[in-house]
DOLOVO-780811 format. One record per residue: x, y, z of N, C-alpha, C in turn. Coordinates in steps of 0.02 Angstrom, whole numbers, plus 50000, padded with zeros to 5 digits. Each point is the difference from the previous one (the first is absolute). Layout:
<sites>
XYZXYZXYZ...
</sites>
This chain:
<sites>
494566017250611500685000249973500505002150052499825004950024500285002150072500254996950067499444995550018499834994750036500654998249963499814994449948500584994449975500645000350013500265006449984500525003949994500234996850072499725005450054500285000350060500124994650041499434994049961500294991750034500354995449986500275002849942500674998449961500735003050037499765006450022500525003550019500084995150064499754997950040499924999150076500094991749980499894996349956500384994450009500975001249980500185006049964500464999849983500305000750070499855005050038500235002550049500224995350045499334994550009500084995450043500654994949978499945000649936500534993849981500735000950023500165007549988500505004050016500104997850070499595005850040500104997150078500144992449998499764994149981500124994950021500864996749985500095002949924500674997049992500495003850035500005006950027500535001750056500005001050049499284995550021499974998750067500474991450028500074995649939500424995149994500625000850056500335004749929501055001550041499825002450068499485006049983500095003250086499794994250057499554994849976499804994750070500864995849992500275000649942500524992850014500475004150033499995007949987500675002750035499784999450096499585000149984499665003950076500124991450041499884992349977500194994250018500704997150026500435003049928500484998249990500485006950020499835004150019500445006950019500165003649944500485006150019500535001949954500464997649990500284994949920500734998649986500605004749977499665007449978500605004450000500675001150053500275000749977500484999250051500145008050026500005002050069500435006450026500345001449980500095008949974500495004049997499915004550018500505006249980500235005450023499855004949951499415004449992499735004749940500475003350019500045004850047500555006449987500285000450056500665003050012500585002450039499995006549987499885005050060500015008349997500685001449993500434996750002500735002950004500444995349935499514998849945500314997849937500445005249983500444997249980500555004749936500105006450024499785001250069500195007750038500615002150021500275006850010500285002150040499915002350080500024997250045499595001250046500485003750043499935002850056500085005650046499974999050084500365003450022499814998550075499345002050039499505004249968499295001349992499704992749997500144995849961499534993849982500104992350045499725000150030500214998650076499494989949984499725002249960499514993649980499794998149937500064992349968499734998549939499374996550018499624997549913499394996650020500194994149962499764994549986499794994549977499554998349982499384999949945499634998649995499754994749955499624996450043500024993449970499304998549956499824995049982499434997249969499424998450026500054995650072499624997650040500385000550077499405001950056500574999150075500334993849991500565001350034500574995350012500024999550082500444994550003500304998150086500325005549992500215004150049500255006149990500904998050032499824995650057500664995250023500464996249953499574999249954500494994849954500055005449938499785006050007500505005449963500535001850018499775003150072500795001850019500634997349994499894992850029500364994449968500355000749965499604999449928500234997749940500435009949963499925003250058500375005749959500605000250005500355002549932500754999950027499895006349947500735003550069500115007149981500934999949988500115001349948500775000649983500225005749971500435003850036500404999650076499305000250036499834996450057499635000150068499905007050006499015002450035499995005350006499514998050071500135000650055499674997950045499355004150015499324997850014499455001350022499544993650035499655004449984499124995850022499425001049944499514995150004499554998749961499315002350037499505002049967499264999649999499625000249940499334996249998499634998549957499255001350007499875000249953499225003049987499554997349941499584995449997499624998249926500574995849974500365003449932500264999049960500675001649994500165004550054500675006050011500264996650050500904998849949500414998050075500415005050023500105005450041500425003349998500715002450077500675000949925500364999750047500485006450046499995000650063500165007250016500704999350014500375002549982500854999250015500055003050077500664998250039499945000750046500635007550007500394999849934500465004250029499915003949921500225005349967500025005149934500294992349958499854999849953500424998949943500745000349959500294997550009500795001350007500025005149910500445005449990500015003349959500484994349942499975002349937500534997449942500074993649974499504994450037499934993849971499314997249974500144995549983499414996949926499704991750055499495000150000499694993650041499464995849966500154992750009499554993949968499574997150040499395002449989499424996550050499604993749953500144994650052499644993749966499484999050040499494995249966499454998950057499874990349977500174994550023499884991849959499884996650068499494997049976499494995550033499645001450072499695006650000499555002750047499214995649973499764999250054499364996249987499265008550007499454994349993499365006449984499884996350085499425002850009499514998450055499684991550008499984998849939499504993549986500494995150051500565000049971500484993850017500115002350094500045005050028500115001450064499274997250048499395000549954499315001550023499804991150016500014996649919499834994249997500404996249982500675000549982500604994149981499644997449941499595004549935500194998349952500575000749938500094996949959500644997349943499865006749963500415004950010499865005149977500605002049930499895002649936500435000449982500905006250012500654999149991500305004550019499945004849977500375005650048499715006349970500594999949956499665005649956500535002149936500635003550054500434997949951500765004750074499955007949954500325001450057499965009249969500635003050015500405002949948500565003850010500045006049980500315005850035499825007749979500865003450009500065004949970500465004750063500005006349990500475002350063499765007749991500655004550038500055005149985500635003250026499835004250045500565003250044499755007450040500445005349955499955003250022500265008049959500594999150012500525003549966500695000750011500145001650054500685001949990500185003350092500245005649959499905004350001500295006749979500045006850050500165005249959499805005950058500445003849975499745008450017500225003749941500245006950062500505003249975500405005450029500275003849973500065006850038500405005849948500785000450002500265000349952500484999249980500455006950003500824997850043500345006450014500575000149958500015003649959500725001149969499824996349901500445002049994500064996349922499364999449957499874998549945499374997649951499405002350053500264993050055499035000950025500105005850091500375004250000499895007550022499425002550000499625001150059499284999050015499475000149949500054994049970499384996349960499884995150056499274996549984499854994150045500214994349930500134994850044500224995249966500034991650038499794993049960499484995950022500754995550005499954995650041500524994350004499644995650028499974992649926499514995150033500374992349994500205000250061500354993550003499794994349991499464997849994499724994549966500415000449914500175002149994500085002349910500535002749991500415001450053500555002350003500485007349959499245003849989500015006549949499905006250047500395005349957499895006750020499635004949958499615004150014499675002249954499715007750024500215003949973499875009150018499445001449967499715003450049499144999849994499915006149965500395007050013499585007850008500805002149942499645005749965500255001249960500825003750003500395002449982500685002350024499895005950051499865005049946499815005150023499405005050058499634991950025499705001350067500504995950050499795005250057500244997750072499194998750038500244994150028499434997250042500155001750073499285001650025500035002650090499734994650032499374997949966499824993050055499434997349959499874992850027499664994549960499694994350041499375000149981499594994950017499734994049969500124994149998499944994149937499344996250029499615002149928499294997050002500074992650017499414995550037500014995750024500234993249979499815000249911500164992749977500905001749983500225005549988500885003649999500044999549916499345002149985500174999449925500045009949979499875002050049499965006850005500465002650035500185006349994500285004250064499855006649996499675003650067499635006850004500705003650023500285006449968500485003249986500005004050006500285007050031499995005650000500685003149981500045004749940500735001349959500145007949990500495001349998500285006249966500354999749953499865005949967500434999549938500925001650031500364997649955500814999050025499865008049981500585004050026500435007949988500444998850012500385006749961500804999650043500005001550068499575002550032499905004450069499414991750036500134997950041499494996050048499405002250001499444996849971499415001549985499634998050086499595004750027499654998650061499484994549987500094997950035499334991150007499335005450001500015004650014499205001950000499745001049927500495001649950499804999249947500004993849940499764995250049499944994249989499404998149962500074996349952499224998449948499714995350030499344997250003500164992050006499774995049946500294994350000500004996649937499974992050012499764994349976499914994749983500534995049951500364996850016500624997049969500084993250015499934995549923499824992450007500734998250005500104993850052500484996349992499874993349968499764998949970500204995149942499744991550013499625000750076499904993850029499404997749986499545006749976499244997649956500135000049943499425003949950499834998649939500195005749965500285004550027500445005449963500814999850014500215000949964500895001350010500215004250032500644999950012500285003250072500295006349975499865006250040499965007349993499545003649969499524996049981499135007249958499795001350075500195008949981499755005550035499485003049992499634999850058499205004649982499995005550061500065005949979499855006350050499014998550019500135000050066499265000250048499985006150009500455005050035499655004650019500675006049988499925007749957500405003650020500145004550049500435005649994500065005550059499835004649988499515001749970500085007849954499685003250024499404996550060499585004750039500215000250075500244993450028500205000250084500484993349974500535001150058500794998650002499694990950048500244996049960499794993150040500615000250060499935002050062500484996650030500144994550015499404994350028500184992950002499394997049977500244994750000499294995149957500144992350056499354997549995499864993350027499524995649966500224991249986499664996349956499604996450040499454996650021499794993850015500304993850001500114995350049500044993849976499724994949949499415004649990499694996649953500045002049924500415006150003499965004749943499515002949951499435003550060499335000749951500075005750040500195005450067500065007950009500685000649999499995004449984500785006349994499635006950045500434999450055499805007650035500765003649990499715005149988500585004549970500055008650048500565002650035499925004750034500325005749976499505005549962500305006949958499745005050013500385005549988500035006150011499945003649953499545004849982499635002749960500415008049949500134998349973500505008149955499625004550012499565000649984499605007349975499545001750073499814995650043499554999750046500125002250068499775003450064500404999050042499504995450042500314995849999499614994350020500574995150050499584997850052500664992650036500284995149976500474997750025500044993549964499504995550001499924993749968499234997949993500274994949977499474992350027500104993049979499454999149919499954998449957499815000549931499944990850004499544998549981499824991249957500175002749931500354995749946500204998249941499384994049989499345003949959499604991049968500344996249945499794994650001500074995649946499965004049914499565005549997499785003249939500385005249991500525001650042500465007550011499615005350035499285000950005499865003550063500475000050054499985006950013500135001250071499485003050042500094995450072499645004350052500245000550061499795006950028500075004050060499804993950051500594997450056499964995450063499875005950069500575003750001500125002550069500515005349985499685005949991500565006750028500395000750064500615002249997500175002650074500314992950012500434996549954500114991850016500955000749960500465004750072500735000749953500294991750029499714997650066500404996350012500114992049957500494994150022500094993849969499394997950006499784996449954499394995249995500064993049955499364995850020500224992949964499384997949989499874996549935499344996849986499994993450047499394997750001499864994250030499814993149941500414994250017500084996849943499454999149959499294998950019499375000749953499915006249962500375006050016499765006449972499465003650033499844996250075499495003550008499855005850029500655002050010500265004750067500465000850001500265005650032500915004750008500195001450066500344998750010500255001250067500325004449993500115007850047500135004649984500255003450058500765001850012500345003350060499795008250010499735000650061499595007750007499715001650059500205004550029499835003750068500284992950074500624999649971500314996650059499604991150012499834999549935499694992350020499764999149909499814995149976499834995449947499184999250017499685002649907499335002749988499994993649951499494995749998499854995349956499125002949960500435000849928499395003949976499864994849922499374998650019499614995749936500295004649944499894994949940500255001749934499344998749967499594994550024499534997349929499514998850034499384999549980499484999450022499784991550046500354998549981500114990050009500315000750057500325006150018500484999750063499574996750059500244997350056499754996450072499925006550010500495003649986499975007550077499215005349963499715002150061499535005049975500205007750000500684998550063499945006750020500995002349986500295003250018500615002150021500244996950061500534994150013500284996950072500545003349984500085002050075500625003650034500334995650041500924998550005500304995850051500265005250018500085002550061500355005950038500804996850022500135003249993500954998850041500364996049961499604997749925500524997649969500125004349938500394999749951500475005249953500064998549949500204994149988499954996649917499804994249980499504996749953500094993449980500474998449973500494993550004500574998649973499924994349949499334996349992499714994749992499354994850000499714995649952499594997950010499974990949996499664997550029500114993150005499534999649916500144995049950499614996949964499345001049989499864994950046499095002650025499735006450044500455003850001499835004550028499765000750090500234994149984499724998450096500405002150061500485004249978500575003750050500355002449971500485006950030500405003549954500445001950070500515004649968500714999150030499965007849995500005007450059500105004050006500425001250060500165005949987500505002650050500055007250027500154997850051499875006850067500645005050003499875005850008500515004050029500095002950070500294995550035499934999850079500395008150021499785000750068500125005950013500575001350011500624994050035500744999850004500225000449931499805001249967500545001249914499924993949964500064995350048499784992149951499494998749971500134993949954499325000249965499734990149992499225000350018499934991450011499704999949942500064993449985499524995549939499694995350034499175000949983499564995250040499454997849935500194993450016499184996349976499345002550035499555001649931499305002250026499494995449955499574996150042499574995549956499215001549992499764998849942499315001549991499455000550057500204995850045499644999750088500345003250065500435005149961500105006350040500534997250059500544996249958500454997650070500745003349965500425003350060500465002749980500614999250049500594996149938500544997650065500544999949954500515004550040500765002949986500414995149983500265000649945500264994949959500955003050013500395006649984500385001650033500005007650006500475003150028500125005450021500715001649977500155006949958500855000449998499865008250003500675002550017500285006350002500175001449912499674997349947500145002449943499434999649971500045000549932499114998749945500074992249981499284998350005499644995749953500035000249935500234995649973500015002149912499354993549972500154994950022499174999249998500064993449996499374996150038499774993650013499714994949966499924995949982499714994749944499784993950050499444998849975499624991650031500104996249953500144992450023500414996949975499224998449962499914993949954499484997449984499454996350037500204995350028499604999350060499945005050054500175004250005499785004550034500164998050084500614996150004500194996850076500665005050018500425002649940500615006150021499935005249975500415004750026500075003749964500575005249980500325000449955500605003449981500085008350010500625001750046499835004649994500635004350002500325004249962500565003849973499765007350046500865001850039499725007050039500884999450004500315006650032500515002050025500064999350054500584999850061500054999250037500665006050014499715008350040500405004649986500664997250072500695000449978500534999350054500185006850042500254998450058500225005350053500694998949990500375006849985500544999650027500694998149926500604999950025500394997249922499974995649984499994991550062499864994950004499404997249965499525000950017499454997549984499485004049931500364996549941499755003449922499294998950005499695005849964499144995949983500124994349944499414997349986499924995449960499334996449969500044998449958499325001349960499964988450012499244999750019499694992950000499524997850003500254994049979499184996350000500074996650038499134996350022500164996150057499074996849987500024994950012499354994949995499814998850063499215003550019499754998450057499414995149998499954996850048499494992750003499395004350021499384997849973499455005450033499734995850053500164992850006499614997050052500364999950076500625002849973500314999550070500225006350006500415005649943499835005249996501014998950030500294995050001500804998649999500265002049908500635004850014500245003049953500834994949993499935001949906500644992549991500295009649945500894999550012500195006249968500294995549949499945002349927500034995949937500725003549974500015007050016500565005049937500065006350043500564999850008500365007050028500465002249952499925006849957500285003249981500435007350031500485000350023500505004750055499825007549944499995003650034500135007749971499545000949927499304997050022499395003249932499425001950035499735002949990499615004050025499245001849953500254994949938499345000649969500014995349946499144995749970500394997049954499174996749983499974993349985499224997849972499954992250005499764996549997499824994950010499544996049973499804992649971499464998449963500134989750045499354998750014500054993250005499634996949943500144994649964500014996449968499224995749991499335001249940499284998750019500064992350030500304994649982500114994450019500295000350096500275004550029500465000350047500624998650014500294996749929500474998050003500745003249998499965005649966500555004350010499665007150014500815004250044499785006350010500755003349949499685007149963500475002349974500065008750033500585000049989500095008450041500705001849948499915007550023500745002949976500345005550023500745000950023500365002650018500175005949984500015005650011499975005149974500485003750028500295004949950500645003850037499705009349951500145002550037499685005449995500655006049973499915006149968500445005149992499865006050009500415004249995499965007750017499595001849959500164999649960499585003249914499294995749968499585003049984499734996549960500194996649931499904994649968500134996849965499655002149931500144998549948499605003849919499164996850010499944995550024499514996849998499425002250051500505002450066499815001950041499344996150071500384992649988499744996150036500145000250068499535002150035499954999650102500044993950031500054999650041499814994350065499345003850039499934997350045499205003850035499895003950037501104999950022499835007750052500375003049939499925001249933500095006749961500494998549986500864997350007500505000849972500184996349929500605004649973499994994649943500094996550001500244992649960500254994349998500434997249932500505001650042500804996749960500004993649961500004994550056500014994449965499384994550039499774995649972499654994050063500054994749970500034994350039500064993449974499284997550037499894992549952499344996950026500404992650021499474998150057500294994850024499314995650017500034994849990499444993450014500124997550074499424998350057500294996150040499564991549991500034997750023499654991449968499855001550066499114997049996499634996950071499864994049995500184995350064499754994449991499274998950018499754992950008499224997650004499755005250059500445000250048499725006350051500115007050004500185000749920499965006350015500655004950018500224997050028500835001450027500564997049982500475003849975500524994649980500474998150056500424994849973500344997750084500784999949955500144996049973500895000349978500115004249925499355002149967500045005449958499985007149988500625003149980500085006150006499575002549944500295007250009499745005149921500474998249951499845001049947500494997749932499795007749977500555001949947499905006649971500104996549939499105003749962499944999149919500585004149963500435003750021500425003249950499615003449945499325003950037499515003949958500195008150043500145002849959499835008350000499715003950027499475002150026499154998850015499915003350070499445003450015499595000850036499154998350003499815000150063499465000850007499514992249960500474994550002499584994649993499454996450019499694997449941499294996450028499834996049949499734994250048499734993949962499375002149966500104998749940499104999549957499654993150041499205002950015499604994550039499944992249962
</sites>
């Protein structure tokens, strides 16, 4: 019975195998007649960023990868290059992503392999249309005088809205905007009638409205009730917060502290009063101390095993993107002070030198200039100081002066994640402190400031375009990434 059974089963089997062994011999004769397409686009229905430097394409079957490129059209035009792999066409842009516009990628009548291989009658591919936007252009600043009187507050010109982030009755000291800018890392005081000291600063988490929460939910990260936060630093990536406090009850040094993801805190480095800066992975701090810059791991993932020391230099002012060079600066023994590029392979070359401060340097996106805002102190009645920027070429290391401001002496600066604009602001300073009690960076108050845009062209430099003044209020501006 058993027997019977199982030779029943095994003609069924066979019959099976035989009838779909049929299609598969006629496909395998006659080829595949499906026609090519396009399963997925990584940059569907996205907001994308100057981080996202490449999409994919992925298709059905390899394709001529030539008669993709071809057949792509990018509207507005986003110039790159192509490479391919299997099934993956992918494309790497050659310059950031222009901020605030919406783009239509088509892909009609790219061929597969067959037709390149053997010039067979292949059918067309299905056409494929997608699009996708980059992030606004926005960027958010504290506000002097009136309603927004040091609150931070978001102005996003794509959208043409203003929008006050932090509640009335806090004054904001300084702010770091998480990477996608749907966040901003905040450090606040409560308003008084008397100028509340920045050391008694909370720190706090505050959505601008560009993700999936609405603009101003406040979340306190960390309070003061045990050690006084004096400054805080975010990641580029926004996954460490190193935070530098001083302890109430303890007599203890000042000390660098990690902020985790879970609200833990942990002990980095005692004995750490001077400026310091994360390194854009989080993996590491760069830290001003004993007459030279201490690069001290943060995470176990870190490259570094040990503590690197750069002797004779004084502050980091900056980090490239990838982290592959940063922008510190020396305090020379004549009173002047240089800013020099230092790169991951230990090469270090003086970018400029002035008789005033560095207020601080920015790499452009490609990472070919670099921006850099400092004073320039004057001798004499004739010759006023003056506060500027100025764009240096790193391959030639030739300086182009962008903005001379006569008689400032302090002020801030932000270039634009695309490269396309730089924004700064003018600052006029007073005797008195103000209710709000907003500084500039060498300590004084500040009266009034205006913000002003400058436009860069394709290189970077503008040539017949000046600064325009937004007729914004404001200090201390910066582009959300």
């Amino acid at each position: 019975m058993v027997k019977r059974f199982t030779q029943r089963l095994d003609k069924a089997a066979a019959a099976i195998i035989l009838i779909l062994s049929i299609p598969l011999g006629l496909l395998m004769y006659t080829g595949d007649k499906t026609a090519p397409k396009i399963r997925d686009f990584s940059w569907q229905n996205r907001a994308v960023g100057a981080e996202d430097i490449a999409f994919i394409l992925t298709f059905n079957r390899p394709m001529n990868w030539d008669s993709v490129a071809a057949n792509l059209k990018i509207t507005p035009p986003l110039p790159g290059k192509f490479s391919a792999s299997g099934r993956r066409f992918v494309y790497t842009l050659s310059q950031p992503v222009p901020y605030g516009k919406t783009f239509e990628l088509k892909v009609q009548g790219a061929t597969d392999t067959a037709v390149k291989q053997t010039g067979a009658d292949r059918q067309a591919m299905q056409p494929f249309a997608s699009s996708f936007r980059s992030r606004d252009r926005a960027f958010v600043y504290l506000g002097v005088g009136g309603a927004e009187d040091g609150r931070l507050v978001l102005r996003n010109l794509t959208r043409q809205q203003t929008t006050v982030l932090t509640p009335k009755d806090w004054v904001v000291t300084s702010f770091k905007p998480y990477p996608e800018g749907d966040r901003i890392l905040i450090g606040a005081v409560e308003r008084k009638t008397e100028p509340s000291g920045a050391f008694e600063q909370k720190l706090y988490a505050v959505s601008t409205g560009l993700g999936v929460e609405s603009a101003g939910q406040t979340k306190l990260l960390l309070g003061n009730a045990e050690a006084q936060i004096l400054k805080f630093d975010l990641s580029a990536n926004g996954r460490t917060i190193v935070l530098q406090r001083y302890s109430r009850s303890k007599r203890e040094p000042v000390g660098l502290w990690v902020l985790e993801s879970n609200g833990v805190l942990r002990s980095l480095t005692q004995g750490a009063a001077g400026e310091f800066l994360v390194t854009p992975d989080g993996s590491a701090v760069a830290i001003a101390q004993n007459q030279g810059i201490s690069i001290v791991p943060i995470t176990s993932e870190s490259s570094l095993n040990t503590i690197e020391y750069l002797p004779q230099l004084g502050m980091t002012i900056g980090f490239a993107r990838d982290a592959s060079a940063a922008t510190m600066m020396k305090f020379n023994r004549d009173g002047t002070r240089s800013l020099f590029l230092v790169t991951n392979q230990g090469i270090q070359k003086e970018l400029i030198k002035t008789n005033g401060y560095i207020l601080k340097a920015q790499f452009d996106p490609m990472n070919q200039k670099v921006y850099c805002l400092y004073t320039q102190l004057g001798r004499g009645k004739e010759n006023a100081s003056s506060l500027r920027i100025s764009a240096i070429d790193l391959s030639t290391l030739n300086r182009k002066d962008l903005v001379q401001l006569p008689n400032k002496t302090s002020g801030h600066m932000s270039l634009a994640p695309d490269g396309a604009q730089l924004l700064f602001d003018a600052v006029e300073v007073a005797e008195q402190l103000t209710p709000s009690g907003i500084k500039d960076g060498a300590g004084q108050a500040i009266s009034k400031s205006t913000l002003w845009t400058l436009p860069l062209g394709q290189s970077g430099i503008p040539t017949a375009l000046k600064p325009m003044s937004l007729s914004i209020s404001g200090v201390q501006p910066m582009w959300l990434p």
